[in-house]
Backbone as CSV, one residue per row, in Angstrom:
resi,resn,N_x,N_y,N_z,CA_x,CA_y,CA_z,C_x,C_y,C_z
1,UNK,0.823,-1.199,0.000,0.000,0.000,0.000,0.865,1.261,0.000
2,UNK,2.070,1.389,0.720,2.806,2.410,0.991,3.454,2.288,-0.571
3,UNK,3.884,1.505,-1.126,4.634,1.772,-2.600,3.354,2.090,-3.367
4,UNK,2.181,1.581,-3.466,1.235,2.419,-3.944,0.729,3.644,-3.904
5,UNK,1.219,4.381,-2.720,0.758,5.333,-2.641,1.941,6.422,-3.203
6,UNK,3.111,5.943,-2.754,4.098,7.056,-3.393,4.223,7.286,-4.547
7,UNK,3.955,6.047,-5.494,3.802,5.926,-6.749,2.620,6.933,-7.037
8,UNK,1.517,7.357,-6.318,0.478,8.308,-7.217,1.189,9.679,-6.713
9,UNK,1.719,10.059,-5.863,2.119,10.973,-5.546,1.881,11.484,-4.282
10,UNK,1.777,10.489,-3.660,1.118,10.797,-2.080,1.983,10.472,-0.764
11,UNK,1.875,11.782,-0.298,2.965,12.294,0.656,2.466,12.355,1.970
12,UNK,1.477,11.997,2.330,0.742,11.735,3.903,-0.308,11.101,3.704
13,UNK,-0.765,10.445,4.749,-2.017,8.989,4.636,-2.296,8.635,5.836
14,UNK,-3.962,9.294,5.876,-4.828,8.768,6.929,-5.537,7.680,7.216
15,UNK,-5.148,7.226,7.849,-5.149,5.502,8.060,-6.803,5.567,9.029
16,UNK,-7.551,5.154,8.144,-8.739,4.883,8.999,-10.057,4.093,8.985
17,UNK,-8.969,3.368,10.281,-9.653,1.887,10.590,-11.119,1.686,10.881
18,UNK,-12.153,1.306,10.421,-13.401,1.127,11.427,-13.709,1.062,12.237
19,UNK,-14.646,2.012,12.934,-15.018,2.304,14.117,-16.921,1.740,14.525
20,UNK,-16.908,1.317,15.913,-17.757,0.828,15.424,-19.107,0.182,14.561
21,UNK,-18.901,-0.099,13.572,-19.054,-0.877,12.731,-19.357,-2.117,12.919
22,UNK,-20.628,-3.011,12.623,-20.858,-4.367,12.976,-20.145,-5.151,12.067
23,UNK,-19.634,-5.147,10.990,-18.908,-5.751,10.026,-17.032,-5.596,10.329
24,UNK,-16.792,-4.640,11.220,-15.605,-4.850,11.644,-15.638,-4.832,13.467
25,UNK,-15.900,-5.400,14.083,-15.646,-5.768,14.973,-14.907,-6.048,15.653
26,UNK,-13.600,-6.558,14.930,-12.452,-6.820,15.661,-11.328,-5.815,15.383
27,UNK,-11.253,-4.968,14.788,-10.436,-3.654,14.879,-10.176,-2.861,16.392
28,UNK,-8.810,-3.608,16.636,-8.441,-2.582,17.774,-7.742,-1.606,17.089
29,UNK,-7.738,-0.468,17.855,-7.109,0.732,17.366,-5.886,0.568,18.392
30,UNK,-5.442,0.207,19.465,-4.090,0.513,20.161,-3.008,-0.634,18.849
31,UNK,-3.747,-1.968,18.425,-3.019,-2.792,17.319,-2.449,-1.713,16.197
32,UNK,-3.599,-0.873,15.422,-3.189,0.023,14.443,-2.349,1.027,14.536
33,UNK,-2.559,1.517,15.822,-1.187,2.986,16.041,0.155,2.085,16.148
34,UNK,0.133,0.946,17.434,1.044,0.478,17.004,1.763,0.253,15.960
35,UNK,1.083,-1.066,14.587,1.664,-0.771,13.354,2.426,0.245,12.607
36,UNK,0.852,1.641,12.902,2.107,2.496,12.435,3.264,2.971,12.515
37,UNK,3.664,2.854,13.782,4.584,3.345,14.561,6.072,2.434,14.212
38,UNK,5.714,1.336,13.668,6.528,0.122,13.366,7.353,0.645,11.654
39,UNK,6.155,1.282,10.825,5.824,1.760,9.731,6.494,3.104,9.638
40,UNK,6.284,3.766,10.186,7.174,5.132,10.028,8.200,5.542,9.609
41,UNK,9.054,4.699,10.610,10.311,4.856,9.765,10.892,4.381,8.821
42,UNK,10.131,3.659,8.482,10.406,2.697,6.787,10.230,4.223,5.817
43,UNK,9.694,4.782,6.197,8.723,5.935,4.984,9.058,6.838,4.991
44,UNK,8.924,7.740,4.066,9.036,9.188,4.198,7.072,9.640,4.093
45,UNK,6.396,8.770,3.827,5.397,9.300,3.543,4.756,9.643,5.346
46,UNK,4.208,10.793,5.242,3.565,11.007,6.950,1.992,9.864,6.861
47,UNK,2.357,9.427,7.900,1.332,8.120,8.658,0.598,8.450,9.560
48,UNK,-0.649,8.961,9.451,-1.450,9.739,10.630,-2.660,8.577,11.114
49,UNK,-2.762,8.369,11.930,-3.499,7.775,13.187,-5.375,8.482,12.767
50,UNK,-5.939,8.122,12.363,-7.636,8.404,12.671,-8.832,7.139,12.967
51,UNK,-9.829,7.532,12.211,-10.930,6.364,11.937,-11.893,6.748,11.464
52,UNK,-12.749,5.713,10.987,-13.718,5.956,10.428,-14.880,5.767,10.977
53,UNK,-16.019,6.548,11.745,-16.682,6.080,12.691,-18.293,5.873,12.274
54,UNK,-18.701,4.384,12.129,-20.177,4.437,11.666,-21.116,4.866,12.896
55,UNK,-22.242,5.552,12.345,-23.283,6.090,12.844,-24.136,5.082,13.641
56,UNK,-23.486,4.246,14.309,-24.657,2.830,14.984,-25.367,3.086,16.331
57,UNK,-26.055,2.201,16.668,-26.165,2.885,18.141,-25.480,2.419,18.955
58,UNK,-24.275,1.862,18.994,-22.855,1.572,19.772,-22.087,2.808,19.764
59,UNK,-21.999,3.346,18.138,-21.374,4.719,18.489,-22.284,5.954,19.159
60,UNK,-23.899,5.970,19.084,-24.350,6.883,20.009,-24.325,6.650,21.523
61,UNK,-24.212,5.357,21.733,-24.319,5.055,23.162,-22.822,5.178,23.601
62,UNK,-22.040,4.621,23.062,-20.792,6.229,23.228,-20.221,7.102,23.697
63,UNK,-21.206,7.991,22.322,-21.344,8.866,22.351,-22.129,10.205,23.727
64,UNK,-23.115,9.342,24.020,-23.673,9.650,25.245,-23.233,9.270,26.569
65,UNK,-22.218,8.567,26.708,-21.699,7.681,27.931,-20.516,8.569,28.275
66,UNK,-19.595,8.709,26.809,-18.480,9.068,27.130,-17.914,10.567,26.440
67,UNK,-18.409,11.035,25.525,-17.956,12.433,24.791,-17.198,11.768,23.873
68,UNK,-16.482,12.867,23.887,-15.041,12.506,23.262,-13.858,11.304,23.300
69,UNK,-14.023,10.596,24.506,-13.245,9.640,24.888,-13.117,8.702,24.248
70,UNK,-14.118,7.875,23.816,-13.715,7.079,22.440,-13.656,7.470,21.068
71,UNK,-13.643,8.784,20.858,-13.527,8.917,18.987,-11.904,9.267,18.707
72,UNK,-11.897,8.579,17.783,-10.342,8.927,17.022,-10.418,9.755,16.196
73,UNK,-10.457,11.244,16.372,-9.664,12.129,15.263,-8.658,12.732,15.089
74,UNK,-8.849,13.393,14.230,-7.256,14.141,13.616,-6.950,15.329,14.317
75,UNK,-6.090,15.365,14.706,-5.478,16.829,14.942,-6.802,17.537,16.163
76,UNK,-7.393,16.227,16.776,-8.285,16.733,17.834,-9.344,17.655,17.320
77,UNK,-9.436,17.730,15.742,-10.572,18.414,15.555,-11.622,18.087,14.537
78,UNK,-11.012,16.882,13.806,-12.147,16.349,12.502,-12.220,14.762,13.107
79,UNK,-13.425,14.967,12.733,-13.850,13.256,13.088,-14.446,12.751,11.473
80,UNK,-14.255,11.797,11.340,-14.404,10.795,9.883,-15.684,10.233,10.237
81,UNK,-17.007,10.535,9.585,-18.002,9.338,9.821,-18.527,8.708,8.765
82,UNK,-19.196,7.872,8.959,-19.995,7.040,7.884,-21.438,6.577,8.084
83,UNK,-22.508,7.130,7.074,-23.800,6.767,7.842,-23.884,5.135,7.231
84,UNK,-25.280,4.511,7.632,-25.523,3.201,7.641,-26.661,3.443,6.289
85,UNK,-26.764,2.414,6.162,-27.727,2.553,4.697,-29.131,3.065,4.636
86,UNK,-29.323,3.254,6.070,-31.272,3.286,6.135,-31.080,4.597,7.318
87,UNK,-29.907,5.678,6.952,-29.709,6.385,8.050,-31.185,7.899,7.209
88,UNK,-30.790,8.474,8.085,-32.512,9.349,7.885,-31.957,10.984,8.266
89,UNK,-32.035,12.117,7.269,-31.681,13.269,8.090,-31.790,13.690,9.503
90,UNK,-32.839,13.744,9.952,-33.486,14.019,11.126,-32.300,13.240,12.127
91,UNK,-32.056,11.920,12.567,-31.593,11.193,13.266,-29.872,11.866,12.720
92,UNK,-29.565,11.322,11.616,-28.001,11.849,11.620,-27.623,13.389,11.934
93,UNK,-28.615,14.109,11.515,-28.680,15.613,11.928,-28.257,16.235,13.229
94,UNK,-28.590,14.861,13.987,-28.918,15.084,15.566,-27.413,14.721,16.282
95,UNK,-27.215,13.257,15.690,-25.888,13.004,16.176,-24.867,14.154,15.842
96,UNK,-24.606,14.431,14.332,-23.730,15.534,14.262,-23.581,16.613,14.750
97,UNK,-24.818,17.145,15.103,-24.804,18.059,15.581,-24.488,18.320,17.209
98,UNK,-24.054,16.828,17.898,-23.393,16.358,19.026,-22.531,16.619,19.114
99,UNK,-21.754,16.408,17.602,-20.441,16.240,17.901,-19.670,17.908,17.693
100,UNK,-20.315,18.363,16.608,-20.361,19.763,16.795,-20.434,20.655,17.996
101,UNK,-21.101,20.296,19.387,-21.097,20.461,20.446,-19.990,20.166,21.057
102,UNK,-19.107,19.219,21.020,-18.046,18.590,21.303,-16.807,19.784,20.445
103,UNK,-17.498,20.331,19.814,-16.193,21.421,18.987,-15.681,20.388,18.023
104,UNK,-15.924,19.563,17.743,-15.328,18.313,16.659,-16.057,19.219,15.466
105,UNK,-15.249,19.199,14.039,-16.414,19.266,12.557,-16.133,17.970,12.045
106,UNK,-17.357,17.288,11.349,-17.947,15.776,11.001,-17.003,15.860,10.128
107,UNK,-16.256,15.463,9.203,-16.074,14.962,7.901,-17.321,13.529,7.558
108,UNK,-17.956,13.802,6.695,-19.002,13.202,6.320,-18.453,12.253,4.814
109,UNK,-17.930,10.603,5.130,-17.452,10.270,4.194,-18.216,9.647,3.340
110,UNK,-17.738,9.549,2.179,-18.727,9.400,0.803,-19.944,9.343,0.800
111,UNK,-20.232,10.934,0.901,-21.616,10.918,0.693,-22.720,10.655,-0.393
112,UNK,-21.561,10.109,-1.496,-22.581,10.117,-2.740,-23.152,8.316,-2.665
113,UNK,-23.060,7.343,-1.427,-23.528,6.624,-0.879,-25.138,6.810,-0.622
114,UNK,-25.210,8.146,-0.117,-26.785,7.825,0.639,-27.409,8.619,0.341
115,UNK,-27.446,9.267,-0.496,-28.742,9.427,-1.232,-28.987,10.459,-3.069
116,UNK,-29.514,10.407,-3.421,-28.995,10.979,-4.836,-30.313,11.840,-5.533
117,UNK,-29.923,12.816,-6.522,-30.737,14.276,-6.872,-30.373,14.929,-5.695
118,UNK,-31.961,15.653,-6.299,-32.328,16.939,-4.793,-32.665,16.324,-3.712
119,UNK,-32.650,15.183,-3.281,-32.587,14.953,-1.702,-31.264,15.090,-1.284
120,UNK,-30.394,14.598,-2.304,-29.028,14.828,-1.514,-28.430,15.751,-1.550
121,UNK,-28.440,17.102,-2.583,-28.363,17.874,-2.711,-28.605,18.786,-1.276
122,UNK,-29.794,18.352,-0.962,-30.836,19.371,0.219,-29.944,18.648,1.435
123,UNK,-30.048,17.706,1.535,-29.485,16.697,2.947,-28.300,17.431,3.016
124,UNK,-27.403,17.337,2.064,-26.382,17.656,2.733,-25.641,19.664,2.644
125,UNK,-26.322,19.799,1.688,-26.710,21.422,2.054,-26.750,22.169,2.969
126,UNK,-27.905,21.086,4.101,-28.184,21.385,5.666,-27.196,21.238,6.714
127,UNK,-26.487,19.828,6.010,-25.354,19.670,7.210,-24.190,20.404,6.925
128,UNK,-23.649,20.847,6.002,-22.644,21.801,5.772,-22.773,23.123,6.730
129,UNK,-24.066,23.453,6.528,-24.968,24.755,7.652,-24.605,24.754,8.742
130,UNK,-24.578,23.013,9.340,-24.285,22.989,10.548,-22.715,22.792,10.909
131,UNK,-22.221,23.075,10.008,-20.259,22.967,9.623,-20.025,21.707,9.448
132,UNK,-20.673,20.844,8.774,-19.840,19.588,8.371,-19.088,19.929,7.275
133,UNK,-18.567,18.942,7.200,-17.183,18.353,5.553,-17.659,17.340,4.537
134,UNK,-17.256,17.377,3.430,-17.192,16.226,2.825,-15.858,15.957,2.410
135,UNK,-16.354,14.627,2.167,-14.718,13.809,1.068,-15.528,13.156,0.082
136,UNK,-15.824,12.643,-0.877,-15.662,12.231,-2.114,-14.802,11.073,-2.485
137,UNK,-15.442,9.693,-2.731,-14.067,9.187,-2.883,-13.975,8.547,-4.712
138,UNK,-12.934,8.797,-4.333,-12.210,8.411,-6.339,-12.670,7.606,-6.853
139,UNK,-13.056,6.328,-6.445,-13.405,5.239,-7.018,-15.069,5.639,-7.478
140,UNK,-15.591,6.445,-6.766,-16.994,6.703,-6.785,-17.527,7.758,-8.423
141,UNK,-16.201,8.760,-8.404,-15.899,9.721,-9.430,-15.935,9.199,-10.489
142,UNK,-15.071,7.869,-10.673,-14.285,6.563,-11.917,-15.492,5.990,-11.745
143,UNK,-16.822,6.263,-11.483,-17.156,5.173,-11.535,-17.245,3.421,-11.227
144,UNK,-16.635,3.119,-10.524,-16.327,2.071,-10.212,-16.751,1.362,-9.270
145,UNK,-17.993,2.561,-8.739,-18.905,2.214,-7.558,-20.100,1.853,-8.115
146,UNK,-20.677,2.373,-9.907,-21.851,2.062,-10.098,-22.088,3.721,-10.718
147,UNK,-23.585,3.527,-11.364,-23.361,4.776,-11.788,-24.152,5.890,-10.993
148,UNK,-25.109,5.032,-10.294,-25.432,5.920,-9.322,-24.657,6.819,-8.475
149,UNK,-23.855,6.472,-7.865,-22.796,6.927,-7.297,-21.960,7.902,-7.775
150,UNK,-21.310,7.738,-9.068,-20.789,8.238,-9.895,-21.567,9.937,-10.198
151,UNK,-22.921,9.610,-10.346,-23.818,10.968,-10.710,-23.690,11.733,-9.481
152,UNK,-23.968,11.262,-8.322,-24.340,11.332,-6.959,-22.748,12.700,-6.733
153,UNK,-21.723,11.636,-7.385,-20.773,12.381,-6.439,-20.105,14.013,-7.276
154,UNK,-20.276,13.490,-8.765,-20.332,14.402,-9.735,-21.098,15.660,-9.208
155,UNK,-22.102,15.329,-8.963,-23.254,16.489,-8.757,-22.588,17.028,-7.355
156,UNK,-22.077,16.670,-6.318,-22.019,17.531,-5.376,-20.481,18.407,-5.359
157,UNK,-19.579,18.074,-6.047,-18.476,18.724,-6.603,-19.192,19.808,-7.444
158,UNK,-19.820,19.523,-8.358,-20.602,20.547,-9.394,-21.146,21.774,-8.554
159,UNK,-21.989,21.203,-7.908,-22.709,22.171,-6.734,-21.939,22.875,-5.673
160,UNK,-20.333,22.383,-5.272,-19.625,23.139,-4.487,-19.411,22.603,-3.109
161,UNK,-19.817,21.387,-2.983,-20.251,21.067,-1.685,-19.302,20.164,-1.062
162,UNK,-18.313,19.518,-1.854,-16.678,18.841,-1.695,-15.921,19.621,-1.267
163,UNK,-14.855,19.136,-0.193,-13.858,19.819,0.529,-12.574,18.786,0.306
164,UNK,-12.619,17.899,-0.380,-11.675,16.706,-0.433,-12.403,15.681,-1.212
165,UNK,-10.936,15.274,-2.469,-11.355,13.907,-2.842,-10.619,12.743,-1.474
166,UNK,-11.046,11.317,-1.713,-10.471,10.497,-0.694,-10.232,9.222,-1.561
167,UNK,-9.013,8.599,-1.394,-8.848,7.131,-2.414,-9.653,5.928,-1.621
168,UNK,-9.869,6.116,-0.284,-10.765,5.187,0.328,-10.087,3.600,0.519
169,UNK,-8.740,3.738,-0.108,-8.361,2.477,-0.615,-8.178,1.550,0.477
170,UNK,-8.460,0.213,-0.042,-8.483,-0.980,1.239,-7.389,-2.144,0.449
171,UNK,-6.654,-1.621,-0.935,-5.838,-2.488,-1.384,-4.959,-2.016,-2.311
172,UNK,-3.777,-2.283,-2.654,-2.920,-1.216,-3.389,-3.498,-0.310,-4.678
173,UNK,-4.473,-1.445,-5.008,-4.800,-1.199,-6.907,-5.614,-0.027,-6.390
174,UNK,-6.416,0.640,-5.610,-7.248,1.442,-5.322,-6.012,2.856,-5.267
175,UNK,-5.305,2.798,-4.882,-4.547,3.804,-5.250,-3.327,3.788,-6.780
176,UNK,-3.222,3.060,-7.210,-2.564,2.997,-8.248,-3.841,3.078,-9.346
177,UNK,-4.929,3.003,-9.758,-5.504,3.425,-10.478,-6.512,4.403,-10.324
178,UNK,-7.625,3.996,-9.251,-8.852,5.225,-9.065,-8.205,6.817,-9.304
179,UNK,-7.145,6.955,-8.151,-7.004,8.148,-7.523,-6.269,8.473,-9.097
180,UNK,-5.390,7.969,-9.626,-4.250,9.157,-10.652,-5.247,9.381,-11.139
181,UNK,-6.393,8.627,-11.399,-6.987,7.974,-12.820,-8.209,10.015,-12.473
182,UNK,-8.975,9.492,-11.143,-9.624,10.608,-10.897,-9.067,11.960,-10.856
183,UNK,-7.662,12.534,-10.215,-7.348,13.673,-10.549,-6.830,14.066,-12.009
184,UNK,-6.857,13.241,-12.942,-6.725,13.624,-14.335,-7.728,14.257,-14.769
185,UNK,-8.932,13.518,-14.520,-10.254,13.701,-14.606,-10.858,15.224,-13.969
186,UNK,-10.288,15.439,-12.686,-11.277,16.679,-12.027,-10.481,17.883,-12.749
187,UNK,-8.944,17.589,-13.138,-8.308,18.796,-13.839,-9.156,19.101,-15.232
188,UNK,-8.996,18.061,-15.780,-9.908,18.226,-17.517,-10.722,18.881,-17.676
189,UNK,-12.113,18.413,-16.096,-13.493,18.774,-15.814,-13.348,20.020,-15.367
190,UNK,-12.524,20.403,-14.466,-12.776,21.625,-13.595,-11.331,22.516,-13.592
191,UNK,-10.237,22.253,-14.176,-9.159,22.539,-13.845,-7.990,22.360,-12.703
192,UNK,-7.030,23.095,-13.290,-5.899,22.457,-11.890,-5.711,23.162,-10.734
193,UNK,-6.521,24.504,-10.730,-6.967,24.886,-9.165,-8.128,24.333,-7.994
194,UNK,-9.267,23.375,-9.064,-9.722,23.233,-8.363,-9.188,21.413,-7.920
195,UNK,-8.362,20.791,-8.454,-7.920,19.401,-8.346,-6.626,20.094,-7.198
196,UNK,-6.315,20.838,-7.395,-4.939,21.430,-6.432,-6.326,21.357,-4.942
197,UNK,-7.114,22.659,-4.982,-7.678,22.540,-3.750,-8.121,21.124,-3.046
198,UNK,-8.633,20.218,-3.820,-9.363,18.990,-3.808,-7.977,17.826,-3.482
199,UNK,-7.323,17.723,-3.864,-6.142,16.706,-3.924,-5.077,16.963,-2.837
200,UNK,-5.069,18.433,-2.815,-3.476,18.750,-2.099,-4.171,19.804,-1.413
201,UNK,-4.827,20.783,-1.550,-4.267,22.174,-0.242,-5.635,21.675,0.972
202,UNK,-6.548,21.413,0.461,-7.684,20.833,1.894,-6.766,19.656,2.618
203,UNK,-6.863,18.476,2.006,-6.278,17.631,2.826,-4.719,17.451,3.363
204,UNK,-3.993,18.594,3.143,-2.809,18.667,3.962,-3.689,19.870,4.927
205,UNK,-4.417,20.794,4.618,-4.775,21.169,6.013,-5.704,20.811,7.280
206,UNK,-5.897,19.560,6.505,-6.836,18.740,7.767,-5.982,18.264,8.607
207,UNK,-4.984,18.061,7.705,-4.108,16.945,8.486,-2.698,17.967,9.379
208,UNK,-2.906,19.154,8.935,-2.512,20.205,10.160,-3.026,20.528,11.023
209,UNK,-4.624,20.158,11.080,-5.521,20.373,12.338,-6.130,22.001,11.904
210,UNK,-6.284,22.516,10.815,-6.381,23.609,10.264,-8.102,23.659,9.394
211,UNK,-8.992,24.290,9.334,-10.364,24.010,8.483,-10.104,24.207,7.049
212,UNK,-10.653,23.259,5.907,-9.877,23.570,4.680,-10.923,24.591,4.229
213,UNK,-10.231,24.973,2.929,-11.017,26.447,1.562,-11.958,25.369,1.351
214,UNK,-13.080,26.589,1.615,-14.392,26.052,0.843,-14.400,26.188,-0.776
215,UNK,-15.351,25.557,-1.350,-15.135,25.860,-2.364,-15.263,27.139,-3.380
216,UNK,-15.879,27.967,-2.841,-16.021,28.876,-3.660,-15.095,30.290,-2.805
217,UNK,-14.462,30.140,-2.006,-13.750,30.729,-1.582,-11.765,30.945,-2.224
218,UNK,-12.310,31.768,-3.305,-10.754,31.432,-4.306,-10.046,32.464,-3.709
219,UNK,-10.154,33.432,-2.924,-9.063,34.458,-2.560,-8.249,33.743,-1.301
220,UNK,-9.338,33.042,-0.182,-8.321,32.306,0.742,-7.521,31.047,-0.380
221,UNK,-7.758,30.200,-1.099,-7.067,29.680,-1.859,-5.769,30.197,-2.392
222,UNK,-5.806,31.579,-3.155,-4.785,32.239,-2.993,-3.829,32.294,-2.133
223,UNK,-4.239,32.868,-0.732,-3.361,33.058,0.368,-2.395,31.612,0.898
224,UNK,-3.136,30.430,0.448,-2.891,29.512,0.975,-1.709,28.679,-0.499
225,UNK,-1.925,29.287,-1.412,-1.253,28.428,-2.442,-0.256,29.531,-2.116
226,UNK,-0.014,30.848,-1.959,1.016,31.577,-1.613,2.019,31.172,-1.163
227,UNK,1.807,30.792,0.049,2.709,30.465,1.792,3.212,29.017,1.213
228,UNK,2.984,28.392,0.052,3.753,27.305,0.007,3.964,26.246,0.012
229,UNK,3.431,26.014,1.563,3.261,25.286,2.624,2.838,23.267,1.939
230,UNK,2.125,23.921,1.450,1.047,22.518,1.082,1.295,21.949,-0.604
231,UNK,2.411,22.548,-1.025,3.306,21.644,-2.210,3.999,20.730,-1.278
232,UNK,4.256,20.213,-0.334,5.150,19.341,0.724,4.517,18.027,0.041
């Protein structure tokens, strides 16, 4: 995975394991930091510690038991979630907006999963309101999720509502093809400022613990392609 990833051009990687999740169950997270830690110095690529946390009622009960104490995020300020297939605005609205209380902002991952048109359009419209994130993931862009998906995720890049693509990958080929394959693609479609914001300047500033450029915000983009920083 690590020679896969350097090979697309990728210079830091958020490792994130499932959180509770009934289909992964046996994911300890003290096993995974470990690993990385084993991993590090093999690399030059940066190896960051997160997760991916499904919306169950293991993670609300939790959530209500404990705060913050069991979620793994980044830089103590983005949390990674994932809704369940039969999840419902109203109910996810509620949790996020928990965690938002907590001073956490959601990163809301692949949302072109749950639901498609103007419902999803509207759904997630609302939660942005309430400061969530999205990510987008490559394989979904390529198509390779179906074409539903594909429209789903198209349309919310179109609309402005992406803060990050994500390779999502669970095996080398997921980064050796989706991802080059998709930022060829968002440059063609949209150009190389907005594949720069999408590829490189949001997600090195998540991973500084920093809130990334929205999308229609091109003058902070400016300031931020200025300073440098995020060609690393």
């Amino acid at each position: 995975m690590i020679q896969a990833a350097r090979a697309a051009g990728v210079t830091q990687i958020v490792c994130t394991p499932h959180l509770f999740h009934p289909g992964f169950a046996g994911i300890r997270t003290d096993d995974a930091r470990s690993r990385l830690a084993e991993l590090q110095p093999e690399t030059e690529i940066r190896l960051i510690l997160g997760g991916e946390h499904y919306l169950s009622s293991d993670f609300v009960q939790a959530l209500a038991e404990q705060g913050r104490a069991r979620l793994h995020t980044v830089c103590d300020l983005f949390i990674l979630v994932e809704f369940g297939p039969f999840s419902q605005p109203i109910t996810t609205g509620n949790i996020l907006r928990r965690l938002r209380e907590l001073g956490l902002f959601p990163l809301i991952a692949h949302p072109e999963r749950y639901e498609s048109g103007k419902r999803l359009l509207q759904w997630m419209s609302a939660l942005k309101e309430q400061g969530c994130l999205f990510v987008v993931n490559s394989r979904s862009l390529m198509g390779a999720d179906g074409r539903k998906c594909e429209r789903a995720a198209r349309e919310l890049i179109s609309h402005g509502l992406i803060h990050g693509v994500a390779s999502d990958a669970h095996a080398p080929e997921d980064l050796a093809s989706h991802y080059p394959d998709c930022l060829a693609w968002i440059e063609r479609e949209y150009g190389s400022r907005v594949a720069k914001l999408l590829f490189v300047v949001n997600p090195w500033l998540i991973a500084q613990g920093r809130l990334p450029v929205d999308f229609a915000d091109s003058d902070q983009l400016d300031r931020i392609l200025s300073q440098g920083g995020c060609n690393a």
